[in-house]
C-alpha positions as CSV (number, residue, x, y, z in Angstrom):
1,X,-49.5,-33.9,7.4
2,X,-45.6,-33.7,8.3
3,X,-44.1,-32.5,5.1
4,X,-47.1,-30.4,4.8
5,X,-46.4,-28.9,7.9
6,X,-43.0,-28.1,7.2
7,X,-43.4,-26.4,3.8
8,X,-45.7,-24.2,6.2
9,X,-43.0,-23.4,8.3
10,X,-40.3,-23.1,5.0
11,X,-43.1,-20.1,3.5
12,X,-43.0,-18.5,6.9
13,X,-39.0,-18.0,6.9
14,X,-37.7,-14.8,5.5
15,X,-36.5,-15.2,2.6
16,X,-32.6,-15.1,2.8
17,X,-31.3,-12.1,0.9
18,X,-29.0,-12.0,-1.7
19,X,-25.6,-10.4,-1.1
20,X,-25.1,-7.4,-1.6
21,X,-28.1,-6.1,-0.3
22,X,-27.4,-2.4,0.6
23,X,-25.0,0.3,-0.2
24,X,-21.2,-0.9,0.6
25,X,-18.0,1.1,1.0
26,X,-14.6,1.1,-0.5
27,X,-12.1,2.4,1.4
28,X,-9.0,4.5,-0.5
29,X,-6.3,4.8,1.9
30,X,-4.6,8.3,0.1
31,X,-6.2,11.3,-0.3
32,X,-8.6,12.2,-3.7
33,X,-7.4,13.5,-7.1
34,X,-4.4,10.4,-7.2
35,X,-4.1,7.6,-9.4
36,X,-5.8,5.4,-6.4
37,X,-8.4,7.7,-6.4
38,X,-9.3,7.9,-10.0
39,X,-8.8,4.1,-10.6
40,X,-11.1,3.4,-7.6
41,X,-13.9,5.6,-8.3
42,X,-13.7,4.5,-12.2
43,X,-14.0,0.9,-11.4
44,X,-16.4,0.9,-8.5
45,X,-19.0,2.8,-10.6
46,X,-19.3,0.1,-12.9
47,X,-19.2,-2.8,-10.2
48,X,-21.8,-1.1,-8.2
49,X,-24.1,-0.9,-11.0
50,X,-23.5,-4.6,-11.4
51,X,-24.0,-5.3,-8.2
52,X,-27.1,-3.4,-8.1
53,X,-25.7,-1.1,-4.9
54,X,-24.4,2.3,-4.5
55,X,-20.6,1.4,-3.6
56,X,-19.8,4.9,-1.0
57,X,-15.9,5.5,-1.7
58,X,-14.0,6.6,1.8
59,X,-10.5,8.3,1.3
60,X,-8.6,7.8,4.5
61,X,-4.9,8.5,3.6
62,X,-1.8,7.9,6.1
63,X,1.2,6.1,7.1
64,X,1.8,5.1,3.3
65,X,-1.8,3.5,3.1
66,X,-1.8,2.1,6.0
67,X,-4.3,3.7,8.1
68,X,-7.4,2.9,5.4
69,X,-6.0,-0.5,4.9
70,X,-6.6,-1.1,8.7
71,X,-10.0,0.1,8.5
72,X,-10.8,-2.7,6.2
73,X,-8.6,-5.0,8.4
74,X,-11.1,-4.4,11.5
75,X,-14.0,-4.2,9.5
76,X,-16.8,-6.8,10.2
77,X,-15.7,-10.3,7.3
78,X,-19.4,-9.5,5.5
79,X,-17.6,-8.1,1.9
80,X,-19.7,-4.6,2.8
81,X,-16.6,-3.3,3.4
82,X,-13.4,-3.6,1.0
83,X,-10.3,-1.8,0.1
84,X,-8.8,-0.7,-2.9
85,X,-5.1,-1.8,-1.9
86,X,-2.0,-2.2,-3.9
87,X,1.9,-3.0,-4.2
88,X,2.8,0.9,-2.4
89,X,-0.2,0.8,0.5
90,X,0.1,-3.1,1.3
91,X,3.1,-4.7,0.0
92,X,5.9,-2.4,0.4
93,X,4.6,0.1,3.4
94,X,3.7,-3.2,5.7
95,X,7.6,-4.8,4.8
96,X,9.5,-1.2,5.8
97,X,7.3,-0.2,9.1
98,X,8.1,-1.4,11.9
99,X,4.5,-1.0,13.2
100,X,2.1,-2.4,11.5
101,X,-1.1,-2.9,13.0
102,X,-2.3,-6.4,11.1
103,X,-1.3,-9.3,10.1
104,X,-1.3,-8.7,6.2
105,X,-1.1,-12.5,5.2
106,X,-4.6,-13.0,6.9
107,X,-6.0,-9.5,7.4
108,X,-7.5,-9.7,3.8
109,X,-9.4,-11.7,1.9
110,X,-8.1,-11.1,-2.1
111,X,-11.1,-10.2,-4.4
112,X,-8.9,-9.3,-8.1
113,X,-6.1,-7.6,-9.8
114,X,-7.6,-4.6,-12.0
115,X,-4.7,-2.5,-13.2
116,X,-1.3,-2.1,-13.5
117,X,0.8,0.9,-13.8
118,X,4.3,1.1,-15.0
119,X,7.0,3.0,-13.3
120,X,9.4,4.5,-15.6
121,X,13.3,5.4,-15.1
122,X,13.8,8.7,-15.8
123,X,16.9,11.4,-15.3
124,X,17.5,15.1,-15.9
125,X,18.6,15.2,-19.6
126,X,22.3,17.3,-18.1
127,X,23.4,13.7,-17.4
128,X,25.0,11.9,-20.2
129,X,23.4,8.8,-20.2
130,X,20.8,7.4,-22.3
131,X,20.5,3.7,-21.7
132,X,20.4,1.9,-18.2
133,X,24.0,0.4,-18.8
134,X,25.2,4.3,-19.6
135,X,23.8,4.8,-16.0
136,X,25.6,2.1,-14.5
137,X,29.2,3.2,-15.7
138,X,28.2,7.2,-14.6
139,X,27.1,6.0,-11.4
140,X,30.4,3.6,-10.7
141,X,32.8,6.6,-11.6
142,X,30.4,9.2,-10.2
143,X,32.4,11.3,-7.3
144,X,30.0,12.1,-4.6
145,X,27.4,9.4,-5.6
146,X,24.6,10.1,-7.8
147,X,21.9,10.8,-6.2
148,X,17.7,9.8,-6.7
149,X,14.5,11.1,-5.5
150,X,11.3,9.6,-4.0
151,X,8.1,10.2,-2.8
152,X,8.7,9.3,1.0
153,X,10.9,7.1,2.9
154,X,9.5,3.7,2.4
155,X,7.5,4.5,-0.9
156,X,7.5,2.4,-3.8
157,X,9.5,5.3,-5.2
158,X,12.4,4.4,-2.4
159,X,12.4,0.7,-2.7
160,X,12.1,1.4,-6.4
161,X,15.5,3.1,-6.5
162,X,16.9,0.8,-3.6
163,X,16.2,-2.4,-6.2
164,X,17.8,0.0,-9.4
165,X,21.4,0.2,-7.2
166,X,20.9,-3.7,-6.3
167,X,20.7,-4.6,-10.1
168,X,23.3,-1.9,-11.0
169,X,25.7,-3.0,-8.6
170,X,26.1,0.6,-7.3
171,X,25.4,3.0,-4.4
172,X,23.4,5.9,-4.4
173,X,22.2,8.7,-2.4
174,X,18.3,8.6,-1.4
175,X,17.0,12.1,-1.3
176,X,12.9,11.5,-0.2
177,X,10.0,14.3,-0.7
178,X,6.7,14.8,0.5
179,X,4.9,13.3,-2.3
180,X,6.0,12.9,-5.9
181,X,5.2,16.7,-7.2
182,X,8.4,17.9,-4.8
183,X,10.4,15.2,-6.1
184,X,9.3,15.6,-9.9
185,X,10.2,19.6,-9.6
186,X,13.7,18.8,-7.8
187,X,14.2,16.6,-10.5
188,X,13.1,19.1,-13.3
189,X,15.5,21.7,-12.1
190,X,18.3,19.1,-11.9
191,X,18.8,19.2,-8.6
192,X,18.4,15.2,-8.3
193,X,19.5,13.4,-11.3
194,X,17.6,9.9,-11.2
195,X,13.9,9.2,-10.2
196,X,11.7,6.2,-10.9
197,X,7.9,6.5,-10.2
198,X,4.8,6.2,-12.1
199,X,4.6,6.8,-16.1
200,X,1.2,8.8,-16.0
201,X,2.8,12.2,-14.0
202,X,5.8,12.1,-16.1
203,X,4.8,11.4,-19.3
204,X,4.4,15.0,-20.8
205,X,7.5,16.1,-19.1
206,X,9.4,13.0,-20.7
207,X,7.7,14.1,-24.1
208,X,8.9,18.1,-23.8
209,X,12.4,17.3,-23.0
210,X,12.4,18.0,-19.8
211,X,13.3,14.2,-18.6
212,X,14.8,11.7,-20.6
213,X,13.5,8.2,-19.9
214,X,15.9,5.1,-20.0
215,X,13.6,2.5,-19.4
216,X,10.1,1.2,-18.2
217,X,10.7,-0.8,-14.4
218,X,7.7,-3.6,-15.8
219,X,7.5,-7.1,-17.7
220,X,6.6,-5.1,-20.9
221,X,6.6,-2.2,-22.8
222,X,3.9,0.2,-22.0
223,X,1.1,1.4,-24.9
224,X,2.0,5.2,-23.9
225,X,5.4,4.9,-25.0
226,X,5.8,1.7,-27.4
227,X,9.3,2.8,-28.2
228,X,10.8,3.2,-24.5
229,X,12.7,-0.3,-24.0
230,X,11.5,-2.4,-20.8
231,X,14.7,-3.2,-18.1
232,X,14.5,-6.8,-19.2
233,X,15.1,-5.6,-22.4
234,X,17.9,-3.1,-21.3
235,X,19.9,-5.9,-19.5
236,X,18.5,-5.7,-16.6
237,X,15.1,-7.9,-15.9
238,X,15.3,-8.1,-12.3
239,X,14.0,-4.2,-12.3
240,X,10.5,-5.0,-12.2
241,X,8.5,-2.2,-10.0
242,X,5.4,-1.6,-11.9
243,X,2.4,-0.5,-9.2
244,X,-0.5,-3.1,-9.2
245,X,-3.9,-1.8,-7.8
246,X,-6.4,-4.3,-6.7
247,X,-9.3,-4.9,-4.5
248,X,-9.0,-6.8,-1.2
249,X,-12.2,-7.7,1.6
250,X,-11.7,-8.4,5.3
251,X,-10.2,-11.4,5.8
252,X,-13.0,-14.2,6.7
253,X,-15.4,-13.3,4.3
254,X,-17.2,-15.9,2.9
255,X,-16.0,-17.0,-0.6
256,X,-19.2,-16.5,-2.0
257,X,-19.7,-13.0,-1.5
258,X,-15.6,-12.6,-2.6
259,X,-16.3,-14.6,-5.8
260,X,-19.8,-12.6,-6.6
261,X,-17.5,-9.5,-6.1
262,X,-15.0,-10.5,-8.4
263,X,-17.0,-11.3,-11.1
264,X,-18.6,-8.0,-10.8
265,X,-15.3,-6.7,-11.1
266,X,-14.1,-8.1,-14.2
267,X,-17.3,-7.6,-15.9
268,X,-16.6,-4.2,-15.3
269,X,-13.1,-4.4,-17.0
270,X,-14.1,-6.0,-19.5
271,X,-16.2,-2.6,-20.6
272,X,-14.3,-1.0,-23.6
273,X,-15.5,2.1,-21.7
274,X,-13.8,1.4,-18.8
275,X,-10.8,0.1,-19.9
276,X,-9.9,2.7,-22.6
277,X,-10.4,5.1,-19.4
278,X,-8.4,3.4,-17.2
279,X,-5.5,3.4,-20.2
280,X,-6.0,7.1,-20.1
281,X,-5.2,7.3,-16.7
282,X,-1.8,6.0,-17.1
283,X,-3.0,2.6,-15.8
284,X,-3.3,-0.9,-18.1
285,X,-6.4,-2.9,-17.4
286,X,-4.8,-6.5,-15.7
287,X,-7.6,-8.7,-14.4
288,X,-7.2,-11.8,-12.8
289,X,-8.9,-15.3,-13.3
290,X,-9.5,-16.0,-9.6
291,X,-9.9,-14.5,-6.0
292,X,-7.1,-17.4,-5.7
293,X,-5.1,-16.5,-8.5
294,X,-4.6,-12.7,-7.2
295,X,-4.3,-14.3,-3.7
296,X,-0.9,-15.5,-5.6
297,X,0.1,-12.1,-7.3
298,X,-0.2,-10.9,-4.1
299,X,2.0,-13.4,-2.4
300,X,4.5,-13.3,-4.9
301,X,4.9,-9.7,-5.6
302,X,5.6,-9.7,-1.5
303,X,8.3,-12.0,-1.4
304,X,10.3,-10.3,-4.2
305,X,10.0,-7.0,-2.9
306,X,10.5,-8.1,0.5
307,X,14.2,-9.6,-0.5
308,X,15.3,-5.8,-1.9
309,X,14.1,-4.5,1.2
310,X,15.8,-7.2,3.7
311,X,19.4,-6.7,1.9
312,X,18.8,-2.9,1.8
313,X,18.0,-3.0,5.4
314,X,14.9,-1.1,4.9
315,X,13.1,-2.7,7.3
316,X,11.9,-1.0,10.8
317,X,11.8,2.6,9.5
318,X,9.4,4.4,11.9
């Protein structure tokens, strides 16, 4: 009579739903028609129709990516809500501001890694260099200082160029822009010799002869240009400044819902479709094994960039 009370009371239970169970939200913390923006949208198509949810994108841009990132900081731990963070919006904006308004090591909850872009060291083909080492011995005996654009003050862009002196051994003058189409014109006109940013902007410009690319700031050379040498390659292997982009939850979720989410994720990179998209984009397709094994990337790529920024005294900028 006892047990067959209690399968009684089991059938009257609710069933327990299985996560996710209604639409969810990535927040993008820059504005639409960027590479965040296209790399988001692209990759949360596929995992919502995976999931078997509508996934509702949110751009909230500000404060270098911080202001999105802290929505998903505060959100409630349930994996409803996540963030499509990366090595500009987490990493480098949370080491340079003074004010930053979480904790960063246990605001998030690190779902996987799904792309990488490569920055690329460019200059405005009037200088006479063609090789990094060219660049070093022009920038020793250059009288004022070279100079190099970014992006912003405390972009990847900035701590890009900042980590370029360090391995170079020389000093040059930061000129920052509002955004990397100022800098990229500036740089056109020859107005600021050096710039290092993302391949995918500069590419054609590279291609017409309007910049002249020394070298690509990653571990290895990129599809789009297979001849361009990587820094390792030009001497130089503690350049590395590619941009990751990856997919963070509120910290506390539970590790179910963050694994189910990351194998919804790399399912969705492993699609040809996606990934030869993603290529097009600029971007290379870079998954990772584990919520625990980007949890690591993360750490990692924090403490290296954090050590440029510390002896660059970067730190503290608002």
């Amino acid at each position: 009579m006892k047990r067959l009370l209690l399968a009684l009371l089991l059938l009257a239970l609710p069933a327990r739903a299985e996560f996710p169970d209604k639409p969810m939200r990535l927040v993008i913390p820059f504005t639409p028609g960027g590479t965040n923006d296209i790399i988001g949208r692209l990759v949360t198509e596929g995992m919502g129709r995976r999931l078997g949810q509508n996934i509702i994108i949110e751009n909230r841009g500000g404060a270098g990516g911080m202001l999105g990132a802290d929505i998903v900081a505060k959100a409630a731990p349930d994996g409803y809500t996540i963030l499509l963070g990366g090595s500009g919006s987490l990493t480098i904006s949370s080491l340079v501001h003074a004010h930053v308004p979480f904790d960063v090591a246990t605001a998030f909850a690190p779902i996987g890694l799904m792309a990488v872009g490569p920055n690329v060291i460019v200059v405005h083909p009037s200088l006479p260099v063609h090789s990094l080492r060219e660049l070093q011995a022009h920038a020793r005996a250059a009288r004022p200082p070279l100079s190099y654009a970014s992006p912003g003050v405390g972009s990847t862009g900035h701590a890009a160029g900042v980590m370029l002196q360090q391995a170079l051994g020389v000093e040059m003058e930061h000129i920052p822009y509002r955004g990397t189409a100022p800098a990229l014109t500036d740089v056109m006109a020859g107005r600021i010799p050096v710039f290092t940013n993302a391949l995918a902007p500069m590419q054609p410009y590279i291609e017409a002869g309007r910049l002249r690319a020394l070298a690509i700031a990653g571990p290895r050379r990129s599809p789009a240009m297979p001849d361009l040498p990587t820094t390792a390659e030009a001497g130089f292997p503690q350049v590395q400044a590619a941009t990751w982009f990856g997919l963070l939850a509120t910290g506390g979720t539970p590790a179910e819902r963050v694994d189910r989410l990351h194998a919804a994720l790399n399912e969705t990179l492993a699609d040809p479709e996606v990934r030869r998209k993603l290529e097009e984009s600029g971007s290379e397709v870079e998954a990772s094994d584990s919520p625990a094994a980007f949890a690591l990337y993360f750490a990692e790529d924090r403490a290296r960039w954090a050590a440029v920024i510390d002896r660059a005294g970067m730190r503290g900028l608002d």
